[in-house]
C-alpha angles and dihedrals in degrees: 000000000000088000104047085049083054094038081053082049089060107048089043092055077041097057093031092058083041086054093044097048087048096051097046089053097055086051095063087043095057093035088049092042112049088058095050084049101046081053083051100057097034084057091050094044081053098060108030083062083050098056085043092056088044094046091051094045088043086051086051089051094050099042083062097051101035132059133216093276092050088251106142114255115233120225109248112266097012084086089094095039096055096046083053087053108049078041094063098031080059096050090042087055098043091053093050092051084045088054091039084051093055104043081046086059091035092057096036084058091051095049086047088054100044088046085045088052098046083049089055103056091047096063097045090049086050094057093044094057088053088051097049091040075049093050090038084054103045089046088043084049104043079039090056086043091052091051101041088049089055091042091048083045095045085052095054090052096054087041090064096039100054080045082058097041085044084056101046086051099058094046085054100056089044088056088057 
């Protein structure tokens, strides 16, 4: 018995150091942390008052440049000016999409006249392939009646020569 109440005594002084460290653990947090959080909200407080004193002076300044029915205030005298000078930008921007209008049809009537142009070979090509199948038929054809015209010729003559041989051969047998 003397060992298991040693064997308590152990695990109390066990659970006792655990409790300690821990403890002492959750006592430099806290002491590290509430520093680190007082700066946080100092900083916050900072800049929150900041934002306020921006805000108010951006609310002064708006209150100059904007009426009650949040249409922009001219500054006396630029009224003119200003006028002059939408005038101008206007006329500036009209005459570029006048010019961009232009190069767009300019470029539109290039690209007509290459694909015109290609158009344009094809076809001849095209003709000049049937002319040349037409030219490859009539010689194919005068070349088939040639040769028919010596064959038909060829034929007469041996015609005439197995007539004569036909012949010869008769006379033979009657000589005999």
């Amino acid at each position: 018995m003397a060992q298991t109440q040693a064997e308590r005594n152990e695990k109390i002084a066990e659970t006792l150091a655990a409790n300690q460290s821990k403890g002492a653990l959750v006592e430099k947090v806290v002491f590290a942390g509430i520093p680190i959080l007082f700066s946080c909200v100092v900083y916050l407080m900072t800049a929150l008052s900041n934002a306020n004193t921006e805000i108010i002076t951006l609310k002064s300044k708006i209150a100059v440049v904007v009426n009650a029915d949040n249409k922009a205030i001219p500054p006396q005298g630029t009224t003119i000016d200003m006028a002059q000078i939408r005038e101008h930008l206007s006329e500036k921007i009209e005459k570029v999409e006048r010019e961009a209008a232009l190069a767009r049809a300019a470029m539109t009537l290039d690209r007509e006249k290459q694909l015109s142009s290609l158009n344009q070979q094809r076809l001849e090509m095209t003709a000049d392939a049937a002319q040349a199948r037409a030219a490859i038929r009539a010689e194919s054809a005068m070349s088939i009646a040639n040769l028919r015209e010596s064959i038909g010729e060829r034929l007469n003559l041996l015609d005439k020569r197995l007539a004569l041989f036909d012949i010869q051969l008769q006379q033979q047998k009657q000589a005999k």
